[in-house]
N, CA, C and O atoms as CSV, one atom per row, in Angstrom:
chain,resi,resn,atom,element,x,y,z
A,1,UNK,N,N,-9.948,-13.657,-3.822
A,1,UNK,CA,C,-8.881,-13.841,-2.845
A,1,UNK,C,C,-9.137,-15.149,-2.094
A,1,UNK,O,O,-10.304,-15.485,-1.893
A,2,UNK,N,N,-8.131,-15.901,-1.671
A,2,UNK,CA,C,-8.404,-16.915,-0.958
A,2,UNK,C,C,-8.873,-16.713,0.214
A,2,UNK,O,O,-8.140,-16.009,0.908
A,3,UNK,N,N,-10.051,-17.151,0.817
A,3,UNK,CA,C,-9.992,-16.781,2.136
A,3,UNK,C,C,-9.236,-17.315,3.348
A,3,UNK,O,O,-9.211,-16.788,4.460
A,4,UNK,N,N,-8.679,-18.339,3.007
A,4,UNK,CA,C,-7.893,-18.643,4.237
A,4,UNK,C,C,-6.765,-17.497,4.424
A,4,UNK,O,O,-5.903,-17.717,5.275
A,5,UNK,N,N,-6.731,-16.754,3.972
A,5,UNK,CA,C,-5.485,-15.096,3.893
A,5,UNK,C,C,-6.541,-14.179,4.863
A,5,UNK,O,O,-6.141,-13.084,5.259
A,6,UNK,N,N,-7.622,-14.557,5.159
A,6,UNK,CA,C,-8.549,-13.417,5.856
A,6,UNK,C,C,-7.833,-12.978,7.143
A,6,UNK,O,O,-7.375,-11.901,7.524
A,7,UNK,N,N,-7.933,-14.650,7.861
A,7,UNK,CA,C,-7.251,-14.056,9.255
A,7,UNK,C,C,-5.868,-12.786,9.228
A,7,UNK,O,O,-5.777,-11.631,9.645
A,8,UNK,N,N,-5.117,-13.550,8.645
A,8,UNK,CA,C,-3.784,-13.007,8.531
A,8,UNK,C,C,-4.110,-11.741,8.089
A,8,UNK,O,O,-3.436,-10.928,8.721
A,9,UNK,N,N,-4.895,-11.161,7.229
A,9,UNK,CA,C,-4.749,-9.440,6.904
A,9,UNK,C,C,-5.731,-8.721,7.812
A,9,UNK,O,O,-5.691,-7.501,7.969
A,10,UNK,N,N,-6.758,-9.647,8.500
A,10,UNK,CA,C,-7.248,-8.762,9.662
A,10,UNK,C,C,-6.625,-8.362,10.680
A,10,UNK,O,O,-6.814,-7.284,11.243
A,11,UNK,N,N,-5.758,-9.285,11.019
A,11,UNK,CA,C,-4.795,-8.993,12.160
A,11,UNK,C,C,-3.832,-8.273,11.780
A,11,UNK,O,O,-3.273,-7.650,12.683
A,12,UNK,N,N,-3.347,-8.109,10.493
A,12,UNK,CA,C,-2.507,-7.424,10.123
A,12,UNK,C,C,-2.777,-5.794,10.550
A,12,UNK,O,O,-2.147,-4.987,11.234
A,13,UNK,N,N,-4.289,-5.736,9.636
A,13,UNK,CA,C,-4.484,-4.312,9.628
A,13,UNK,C,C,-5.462,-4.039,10.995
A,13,UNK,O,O,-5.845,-2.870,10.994
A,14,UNK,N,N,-5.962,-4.811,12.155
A,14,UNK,CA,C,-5.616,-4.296,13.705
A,14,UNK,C,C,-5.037,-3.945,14.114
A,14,UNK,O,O,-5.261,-3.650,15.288
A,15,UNK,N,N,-3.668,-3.633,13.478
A,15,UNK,CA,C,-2.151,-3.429,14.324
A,15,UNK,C,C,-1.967,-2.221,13.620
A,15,UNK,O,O,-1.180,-1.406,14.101
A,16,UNK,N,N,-2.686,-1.900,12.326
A,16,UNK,CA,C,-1.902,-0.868,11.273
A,16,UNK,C,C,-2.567,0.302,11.126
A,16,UNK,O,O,-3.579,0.099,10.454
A,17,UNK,N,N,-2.450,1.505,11.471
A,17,UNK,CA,C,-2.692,2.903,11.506
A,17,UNK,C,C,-3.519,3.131,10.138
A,17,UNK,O,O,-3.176,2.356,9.245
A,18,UNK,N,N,-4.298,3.825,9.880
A,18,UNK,CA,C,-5.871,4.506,10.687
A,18,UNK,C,C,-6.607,3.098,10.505
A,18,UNK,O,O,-7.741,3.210,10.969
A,19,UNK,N,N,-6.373,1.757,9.978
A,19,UNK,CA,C,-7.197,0.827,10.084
A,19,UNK,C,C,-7.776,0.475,11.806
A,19,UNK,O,O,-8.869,0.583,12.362
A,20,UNK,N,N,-6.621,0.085,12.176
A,20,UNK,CA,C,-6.755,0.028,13.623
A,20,UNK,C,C,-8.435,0.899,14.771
A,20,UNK,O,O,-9.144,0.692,15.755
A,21,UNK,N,N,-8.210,1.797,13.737
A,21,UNK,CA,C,-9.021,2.303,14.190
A,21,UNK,C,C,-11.139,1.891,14.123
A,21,UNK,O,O,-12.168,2.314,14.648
A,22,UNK,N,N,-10.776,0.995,13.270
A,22,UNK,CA,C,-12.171,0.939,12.718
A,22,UNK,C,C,-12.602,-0.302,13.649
A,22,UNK,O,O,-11.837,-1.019,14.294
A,23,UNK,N,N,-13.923,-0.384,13.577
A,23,UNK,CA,C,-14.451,-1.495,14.480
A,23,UNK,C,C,-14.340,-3.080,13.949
A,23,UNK,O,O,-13.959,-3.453,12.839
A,24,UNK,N,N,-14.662,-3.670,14.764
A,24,UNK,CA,C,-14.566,-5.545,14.337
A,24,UNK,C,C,-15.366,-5.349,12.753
A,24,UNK,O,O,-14.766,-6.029,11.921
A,25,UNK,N,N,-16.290,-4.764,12.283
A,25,UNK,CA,C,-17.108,-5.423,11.603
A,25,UNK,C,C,-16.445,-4.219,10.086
A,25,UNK,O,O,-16.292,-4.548,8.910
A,26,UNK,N,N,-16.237,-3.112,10.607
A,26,UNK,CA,C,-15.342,-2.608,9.661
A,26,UNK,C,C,-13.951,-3.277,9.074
A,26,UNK,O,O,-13.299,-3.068,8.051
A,27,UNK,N,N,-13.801,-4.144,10.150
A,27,UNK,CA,C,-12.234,-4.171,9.455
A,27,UNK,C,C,-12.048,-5.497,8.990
A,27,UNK,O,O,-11.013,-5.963,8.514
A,28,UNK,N,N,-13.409,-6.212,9.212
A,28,UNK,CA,C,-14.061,-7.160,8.531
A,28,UNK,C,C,-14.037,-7.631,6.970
A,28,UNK,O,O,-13.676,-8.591,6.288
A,29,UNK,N,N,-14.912,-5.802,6.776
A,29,UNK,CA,C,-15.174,-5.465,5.340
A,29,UNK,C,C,-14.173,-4.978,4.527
A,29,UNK,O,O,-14.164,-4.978,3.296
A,30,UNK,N,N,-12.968,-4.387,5.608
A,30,UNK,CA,C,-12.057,-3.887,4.651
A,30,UNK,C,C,-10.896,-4.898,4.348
A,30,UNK,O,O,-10.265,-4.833,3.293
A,31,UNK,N,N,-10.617,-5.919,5.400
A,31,UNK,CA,C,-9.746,-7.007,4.983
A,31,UNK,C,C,-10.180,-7.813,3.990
A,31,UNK,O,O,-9.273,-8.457,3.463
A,32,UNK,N,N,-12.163,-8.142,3.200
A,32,UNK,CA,C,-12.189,-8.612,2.397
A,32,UNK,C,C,-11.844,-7.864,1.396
A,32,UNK,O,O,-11.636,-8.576,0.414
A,33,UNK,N,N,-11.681,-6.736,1.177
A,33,UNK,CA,C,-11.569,-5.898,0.220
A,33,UNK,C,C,-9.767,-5.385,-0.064
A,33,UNK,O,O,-9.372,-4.545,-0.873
A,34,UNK,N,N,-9.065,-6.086,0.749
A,34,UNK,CA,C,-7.459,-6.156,0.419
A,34,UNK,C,C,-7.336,-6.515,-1.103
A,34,UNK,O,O,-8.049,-7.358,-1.647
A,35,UNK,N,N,-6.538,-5.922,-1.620
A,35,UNK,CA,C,-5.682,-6.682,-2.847
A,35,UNK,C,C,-4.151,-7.519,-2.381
A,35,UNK,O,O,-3.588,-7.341,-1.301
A,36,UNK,N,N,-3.991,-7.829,-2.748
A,36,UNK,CA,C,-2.580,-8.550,-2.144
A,36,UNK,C,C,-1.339,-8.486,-3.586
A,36,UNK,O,O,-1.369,-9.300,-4.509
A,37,UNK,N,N,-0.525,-7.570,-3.499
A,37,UNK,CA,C,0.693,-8.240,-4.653
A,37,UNK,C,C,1.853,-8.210,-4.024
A,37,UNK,O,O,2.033,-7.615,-2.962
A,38,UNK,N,N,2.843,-8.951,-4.738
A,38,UNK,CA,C,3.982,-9.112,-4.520
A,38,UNK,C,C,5.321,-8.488,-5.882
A,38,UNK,O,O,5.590,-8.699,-7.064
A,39,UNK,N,N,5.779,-7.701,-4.805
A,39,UNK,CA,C,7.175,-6.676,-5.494
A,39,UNK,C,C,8.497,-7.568,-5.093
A,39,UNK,O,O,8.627,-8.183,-4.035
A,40,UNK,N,N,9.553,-7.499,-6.284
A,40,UNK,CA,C,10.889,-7.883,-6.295
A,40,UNK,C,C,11.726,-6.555,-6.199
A,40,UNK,O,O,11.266,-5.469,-6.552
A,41,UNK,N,N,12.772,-6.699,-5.780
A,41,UNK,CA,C,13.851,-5.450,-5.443
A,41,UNK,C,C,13.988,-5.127,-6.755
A,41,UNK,O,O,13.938,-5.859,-7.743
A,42,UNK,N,N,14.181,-3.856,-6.657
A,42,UNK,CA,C,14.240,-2.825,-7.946
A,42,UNK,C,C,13.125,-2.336,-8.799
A,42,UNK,O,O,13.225,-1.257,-9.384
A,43,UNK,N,N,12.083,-3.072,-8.893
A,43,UNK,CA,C,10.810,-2.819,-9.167
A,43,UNK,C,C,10.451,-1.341,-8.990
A,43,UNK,O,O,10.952,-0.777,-8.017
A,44,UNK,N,N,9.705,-0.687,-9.746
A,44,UNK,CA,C,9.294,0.784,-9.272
A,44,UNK,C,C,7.397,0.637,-9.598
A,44,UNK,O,O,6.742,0.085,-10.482
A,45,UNK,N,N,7.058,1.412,-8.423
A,45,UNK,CA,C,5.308,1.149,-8.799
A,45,UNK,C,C,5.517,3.396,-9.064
A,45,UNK,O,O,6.106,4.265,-8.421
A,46,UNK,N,N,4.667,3.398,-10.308
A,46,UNK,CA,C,3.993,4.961,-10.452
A,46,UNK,C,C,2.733,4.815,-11.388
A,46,UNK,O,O,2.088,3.829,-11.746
A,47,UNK,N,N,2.632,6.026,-11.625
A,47,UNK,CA,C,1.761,6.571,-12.384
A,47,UNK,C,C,0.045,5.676,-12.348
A,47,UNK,O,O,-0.462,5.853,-11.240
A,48,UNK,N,N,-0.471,5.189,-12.878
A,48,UNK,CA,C,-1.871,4.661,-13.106
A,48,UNK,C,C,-1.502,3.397,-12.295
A,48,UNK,O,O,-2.466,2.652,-12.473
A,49,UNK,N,N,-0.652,2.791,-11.532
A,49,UNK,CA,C,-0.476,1.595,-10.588
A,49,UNK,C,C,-0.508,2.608,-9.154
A,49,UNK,O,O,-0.616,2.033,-8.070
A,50,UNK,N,N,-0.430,3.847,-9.184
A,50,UNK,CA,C,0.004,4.669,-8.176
A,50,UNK,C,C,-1.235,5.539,-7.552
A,50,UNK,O,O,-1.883,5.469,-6.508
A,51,UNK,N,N,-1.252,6.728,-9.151
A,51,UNK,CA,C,-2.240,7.404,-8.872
A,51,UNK,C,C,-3.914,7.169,-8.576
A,51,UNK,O,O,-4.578,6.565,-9.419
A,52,UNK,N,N,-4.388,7.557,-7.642
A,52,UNK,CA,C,-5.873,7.195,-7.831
A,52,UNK,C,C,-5.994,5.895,-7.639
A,52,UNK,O,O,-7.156,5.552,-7.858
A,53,UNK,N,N,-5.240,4.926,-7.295
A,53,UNK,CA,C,-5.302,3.333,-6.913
A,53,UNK,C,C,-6.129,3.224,-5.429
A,53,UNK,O,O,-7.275,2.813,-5.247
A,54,UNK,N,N,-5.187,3.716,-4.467
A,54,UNK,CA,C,-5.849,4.064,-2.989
A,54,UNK,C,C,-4.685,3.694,-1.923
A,54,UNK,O,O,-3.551,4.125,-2.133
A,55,UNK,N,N,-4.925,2.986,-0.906
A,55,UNK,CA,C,-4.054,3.422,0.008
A,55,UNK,C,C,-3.365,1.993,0.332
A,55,UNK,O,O,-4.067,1.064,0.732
A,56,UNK,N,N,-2.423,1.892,0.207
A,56,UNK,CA,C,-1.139,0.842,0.175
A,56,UNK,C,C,-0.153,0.590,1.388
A,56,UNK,O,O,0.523,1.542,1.778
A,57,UNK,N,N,-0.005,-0.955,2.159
A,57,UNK,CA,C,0.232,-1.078,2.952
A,57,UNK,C,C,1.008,-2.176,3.158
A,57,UNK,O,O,0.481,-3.273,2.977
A,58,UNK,N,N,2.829,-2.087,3.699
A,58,UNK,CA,C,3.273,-3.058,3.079
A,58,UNK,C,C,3.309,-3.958,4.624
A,58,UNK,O,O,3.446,-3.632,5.803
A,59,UNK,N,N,3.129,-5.104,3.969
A,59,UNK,CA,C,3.356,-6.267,5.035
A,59,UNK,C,C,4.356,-6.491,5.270
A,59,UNK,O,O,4.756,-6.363,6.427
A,60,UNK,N,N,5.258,-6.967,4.151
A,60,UNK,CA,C,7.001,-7.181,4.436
A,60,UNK,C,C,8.014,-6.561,3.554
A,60,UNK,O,O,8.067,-6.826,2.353
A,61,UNK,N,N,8.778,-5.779,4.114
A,61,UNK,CA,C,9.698,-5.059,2.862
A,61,UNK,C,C,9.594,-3.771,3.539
A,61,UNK,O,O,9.073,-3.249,4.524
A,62,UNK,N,N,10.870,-3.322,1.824
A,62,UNK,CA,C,11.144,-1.686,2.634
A,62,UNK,C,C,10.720,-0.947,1.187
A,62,UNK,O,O,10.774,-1.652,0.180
A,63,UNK,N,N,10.398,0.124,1.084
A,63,UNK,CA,C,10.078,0.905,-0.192
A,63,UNK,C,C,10.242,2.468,-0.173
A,63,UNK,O,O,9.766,3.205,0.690
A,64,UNK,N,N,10.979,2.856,-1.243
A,64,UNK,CA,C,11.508,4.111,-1.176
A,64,UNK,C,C,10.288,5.121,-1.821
A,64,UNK,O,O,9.307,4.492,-2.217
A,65,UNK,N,N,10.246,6.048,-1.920
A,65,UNK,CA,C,8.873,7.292,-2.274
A,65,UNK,C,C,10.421,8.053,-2.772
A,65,UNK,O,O,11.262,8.655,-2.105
A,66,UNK,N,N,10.374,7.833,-3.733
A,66,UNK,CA,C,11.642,9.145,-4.746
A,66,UNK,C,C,10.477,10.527,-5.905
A,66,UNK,O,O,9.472,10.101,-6.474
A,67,UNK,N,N,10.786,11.671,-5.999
A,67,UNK,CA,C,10.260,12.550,-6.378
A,67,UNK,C,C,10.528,12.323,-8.161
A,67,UNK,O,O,11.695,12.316,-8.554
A,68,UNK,N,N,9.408,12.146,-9.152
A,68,UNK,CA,C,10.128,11.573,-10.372
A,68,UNK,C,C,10.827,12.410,-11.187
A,68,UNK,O,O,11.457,11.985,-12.155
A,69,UNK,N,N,10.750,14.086,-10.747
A,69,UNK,CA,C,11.423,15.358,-11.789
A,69,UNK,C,C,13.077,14.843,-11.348
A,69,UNK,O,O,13.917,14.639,-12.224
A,70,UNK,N,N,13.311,14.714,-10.205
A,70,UNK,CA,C,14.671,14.664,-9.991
A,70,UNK,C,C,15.225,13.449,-9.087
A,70,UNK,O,O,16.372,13.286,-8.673
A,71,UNK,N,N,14.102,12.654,-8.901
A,71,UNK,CA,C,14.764,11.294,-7.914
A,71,UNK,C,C,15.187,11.377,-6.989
A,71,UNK,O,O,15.816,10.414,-6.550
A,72,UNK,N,N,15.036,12.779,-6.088
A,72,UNK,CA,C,15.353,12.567,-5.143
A,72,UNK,C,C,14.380,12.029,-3.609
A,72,UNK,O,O,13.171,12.174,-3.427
A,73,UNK,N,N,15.591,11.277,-2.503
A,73,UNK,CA,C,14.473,10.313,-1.499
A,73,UNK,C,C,13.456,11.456,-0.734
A,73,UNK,O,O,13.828,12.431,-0.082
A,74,UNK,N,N,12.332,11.109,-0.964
A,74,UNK,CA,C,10.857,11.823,-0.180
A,74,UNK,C,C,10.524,11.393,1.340
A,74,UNK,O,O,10.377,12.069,2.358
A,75,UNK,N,N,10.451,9.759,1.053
A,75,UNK,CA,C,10.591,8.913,2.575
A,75,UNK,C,C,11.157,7.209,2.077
A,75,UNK,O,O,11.577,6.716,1.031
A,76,UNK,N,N,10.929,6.788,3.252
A,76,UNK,CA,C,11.417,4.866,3.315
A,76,UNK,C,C,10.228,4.689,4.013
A,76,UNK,O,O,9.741,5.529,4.770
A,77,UNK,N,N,9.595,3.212,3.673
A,77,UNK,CA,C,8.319,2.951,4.177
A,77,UNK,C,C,8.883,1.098,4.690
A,77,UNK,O,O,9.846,0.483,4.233
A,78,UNK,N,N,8.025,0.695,5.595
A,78,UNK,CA,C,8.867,-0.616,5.880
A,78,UNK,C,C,7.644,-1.484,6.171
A,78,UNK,O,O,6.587,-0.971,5.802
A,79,UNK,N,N,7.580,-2.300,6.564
A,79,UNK,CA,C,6.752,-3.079,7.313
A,79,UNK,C,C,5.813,-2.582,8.310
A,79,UNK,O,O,6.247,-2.145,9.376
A,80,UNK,N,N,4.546,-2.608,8.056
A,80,UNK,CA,C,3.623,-2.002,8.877
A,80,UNK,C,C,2.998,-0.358,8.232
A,80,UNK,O,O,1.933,0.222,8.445
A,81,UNK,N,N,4.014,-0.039,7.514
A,81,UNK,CA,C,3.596,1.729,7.172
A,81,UNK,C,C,2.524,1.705,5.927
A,81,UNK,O,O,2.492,0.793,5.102
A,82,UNK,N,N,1.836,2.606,5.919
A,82,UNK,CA,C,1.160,2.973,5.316
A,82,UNK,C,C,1.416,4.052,4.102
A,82,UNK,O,O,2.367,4.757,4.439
A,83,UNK,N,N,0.831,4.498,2.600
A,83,UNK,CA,C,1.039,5.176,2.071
A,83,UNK,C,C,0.293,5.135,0.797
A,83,UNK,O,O,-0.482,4.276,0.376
A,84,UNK,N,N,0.814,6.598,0.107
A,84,UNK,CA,C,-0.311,6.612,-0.756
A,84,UNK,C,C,-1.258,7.640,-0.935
A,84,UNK,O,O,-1.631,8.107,-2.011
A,85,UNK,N,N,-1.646,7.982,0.283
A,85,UNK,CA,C,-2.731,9.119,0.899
A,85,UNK,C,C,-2.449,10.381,-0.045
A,85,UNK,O,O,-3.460,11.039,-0.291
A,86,UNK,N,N,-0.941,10.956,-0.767
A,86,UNK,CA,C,-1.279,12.323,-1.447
A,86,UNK,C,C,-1.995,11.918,-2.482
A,86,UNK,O,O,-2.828,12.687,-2.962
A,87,UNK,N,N,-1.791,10.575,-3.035
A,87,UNK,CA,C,-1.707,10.153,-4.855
A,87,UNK,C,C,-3.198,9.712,-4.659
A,87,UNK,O,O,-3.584,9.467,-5.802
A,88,UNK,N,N,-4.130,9.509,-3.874
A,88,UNK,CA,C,-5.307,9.036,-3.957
A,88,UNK,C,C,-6.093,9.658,-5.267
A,88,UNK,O,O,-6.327,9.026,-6.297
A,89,UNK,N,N,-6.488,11.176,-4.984
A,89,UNK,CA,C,-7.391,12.147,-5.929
A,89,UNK,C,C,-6.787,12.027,-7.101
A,89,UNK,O,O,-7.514,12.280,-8.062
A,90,UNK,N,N,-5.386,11.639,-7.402
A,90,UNK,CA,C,-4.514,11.910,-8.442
A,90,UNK,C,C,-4.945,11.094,-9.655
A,90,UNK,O,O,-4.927,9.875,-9.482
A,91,UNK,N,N,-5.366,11.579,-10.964
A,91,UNK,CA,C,-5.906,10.534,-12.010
A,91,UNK,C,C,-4.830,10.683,-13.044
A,91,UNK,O,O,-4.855,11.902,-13.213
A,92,UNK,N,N,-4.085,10.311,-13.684
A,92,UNK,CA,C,-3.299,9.784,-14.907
A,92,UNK,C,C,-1.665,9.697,-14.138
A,92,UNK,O,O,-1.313,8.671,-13.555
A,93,UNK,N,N,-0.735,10.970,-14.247
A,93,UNK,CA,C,0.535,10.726,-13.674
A,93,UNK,C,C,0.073,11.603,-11.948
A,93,UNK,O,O,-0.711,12.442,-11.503
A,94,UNK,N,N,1.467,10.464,-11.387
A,94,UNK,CA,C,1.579,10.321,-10.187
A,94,UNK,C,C,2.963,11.331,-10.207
A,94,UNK,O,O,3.667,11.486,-11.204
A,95,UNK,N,N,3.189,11.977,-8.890
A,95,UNK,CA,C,4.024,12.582,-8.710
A,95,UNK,C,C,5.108,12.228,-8.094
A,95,UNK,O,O,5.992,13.033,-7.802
A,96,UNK,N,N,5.156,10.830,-7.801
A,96,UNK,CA,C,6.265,10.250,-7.379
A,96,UNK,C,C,6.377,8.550,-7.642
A,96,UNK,O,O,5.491,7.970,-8.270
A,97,UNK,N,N,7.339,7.965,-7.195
A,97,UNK,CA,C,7.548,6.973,-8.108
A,97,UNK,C,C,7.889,5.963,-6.485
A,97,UNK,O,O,8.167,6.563,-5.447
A,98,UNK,N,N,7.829,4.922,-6.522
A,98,UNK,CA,C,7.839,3.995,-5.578
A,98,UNK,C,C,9.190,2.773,-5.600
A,98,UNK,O,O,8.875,1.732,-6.177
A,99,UNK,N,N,10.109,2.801,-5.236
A,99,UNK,CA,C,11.448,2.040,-5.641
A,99,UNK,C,C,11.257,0.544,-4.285
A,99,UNK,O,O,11.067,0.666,-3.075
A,100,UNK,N,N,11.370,-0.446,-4.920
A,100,UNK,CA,C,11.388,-1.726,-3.753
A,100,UNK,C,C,12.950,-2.086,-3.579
A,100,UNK,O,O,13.793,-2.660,-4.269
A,101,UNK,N,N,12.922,-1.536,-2.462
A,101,UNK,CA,C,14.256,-2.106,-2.338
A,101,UNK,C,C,14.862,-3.375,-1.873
A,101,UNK,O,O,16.031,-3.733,-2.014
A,102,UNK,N,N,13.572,-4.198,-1.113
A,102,UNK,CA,C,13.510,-5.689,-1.001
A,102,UNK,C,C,12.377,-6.136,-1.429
A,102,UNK,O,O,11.461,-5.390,-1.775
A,103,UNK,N,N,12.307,-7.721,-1.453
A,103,UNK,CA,C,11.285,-8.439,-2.299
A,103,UNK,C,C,10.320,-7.947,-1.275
A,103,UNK,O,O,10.719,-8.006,-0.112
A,104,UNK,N,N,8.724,-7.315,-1.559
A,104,UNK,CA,C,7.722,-6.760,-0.723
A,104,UNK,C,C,6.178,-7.516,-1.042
A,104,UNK,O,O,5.719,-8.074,-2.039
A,105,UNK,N,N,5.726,-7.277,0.115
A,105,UNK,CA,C,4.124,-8.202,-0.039
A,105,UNK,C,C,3.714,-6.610,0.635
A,105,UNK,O,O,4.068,-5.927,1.596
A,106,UNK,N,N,2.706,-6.504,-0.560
A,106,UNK,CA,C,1.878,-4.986,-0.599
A,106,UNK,C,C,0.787,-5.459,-0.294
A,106,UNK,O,O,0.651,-6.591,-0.759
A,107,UNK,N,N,-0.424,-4.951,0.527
A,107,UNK,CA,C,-1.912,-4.487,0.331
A,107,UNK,C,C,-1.997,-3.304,-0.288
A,107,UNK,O,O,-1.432,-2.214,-0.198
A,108,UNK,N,N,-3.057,-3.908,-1.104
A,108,UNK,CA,C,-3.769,-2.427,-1.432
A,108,UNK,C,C,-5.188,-2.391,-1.123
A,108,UNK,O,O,-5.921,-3.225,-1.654
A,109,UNK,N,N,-5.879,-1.129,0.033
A,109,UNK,CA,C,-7.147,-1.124,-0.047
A,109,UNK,C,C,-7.421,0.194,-1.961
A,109,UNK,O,O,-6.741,1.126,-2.390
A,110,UNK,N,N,-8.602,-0.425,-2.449
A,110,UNK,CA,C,-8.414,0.613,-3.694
A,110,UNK,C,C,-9.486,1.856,-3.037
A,110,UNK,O,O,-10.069,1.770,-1.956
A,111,UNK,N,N,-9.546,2.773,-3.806
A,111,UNK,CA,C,-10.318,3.792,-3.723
A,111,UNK,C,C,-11.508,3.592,-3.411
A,111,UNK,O,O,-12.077,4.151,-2.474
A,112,UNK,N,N,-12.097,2.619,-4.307
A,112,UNK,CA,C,-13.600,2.703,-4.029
A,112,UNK,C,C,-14.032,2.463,-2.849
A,112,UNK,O,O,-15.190,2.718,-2.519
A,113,UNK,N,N,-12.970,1.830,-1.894
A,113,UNK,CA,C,-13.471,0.943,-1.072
A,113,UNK,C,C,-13.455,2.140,-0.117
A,113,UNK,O,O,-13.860,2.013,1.039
């Protein structure tokens, strides 16, 4: 990762729920440990991008959580929210499917971390 992106996702995730919570030197370790991608509208993230990945946090954008047996809306996630937390333990298919409904800049902290 580049580090000149450090500042910007530490401060990011000072502001962002349960990160917020961790100390200077925690959130240190966990902003080096960001992934950073970028989603276009219509895009869908599931299954092995989903399940068991870890906990996902969008910087800019809105993203739908649709149920994949029947598509129907679960929640809307926007800027600042967090998610992810059921699909963590989850290893092969994911139980729901992730719809971008604008162009989105995701973190991902992964599991291991």
């Amino acid at each position: 990762m580049d580090k000149s992106l450090l500042p910007s996702i530490y401060e990011f995730i000072s502001q962002t729920y349960p990160f917020s919570q961790l100390d200077s030197l925690e959130k240190d370790a966990t902003a080096n440990k960001i992934k950073i991608t970028y989603h276009t509208t219509g895009e869908e993230l599931d299954n092995e991008n989903l399940a068991g990945a870890g906990l996902f946090m969008i910087r800019a954008g809105v993203v739908e959580e649709r149920n994949k047996t029947d598509g129907t809306l679960r929640a809307r996630f926007e800027a600042g929210d967090t998610f992810g937390f059921t699909q963590i333990d989850k290893e092969g298919e994911s139980d729901y499917k992730f719809v971008f409904l604008e162009n989105t800049l995701l973190y991902l902290l992964p599991k291991n971390v």
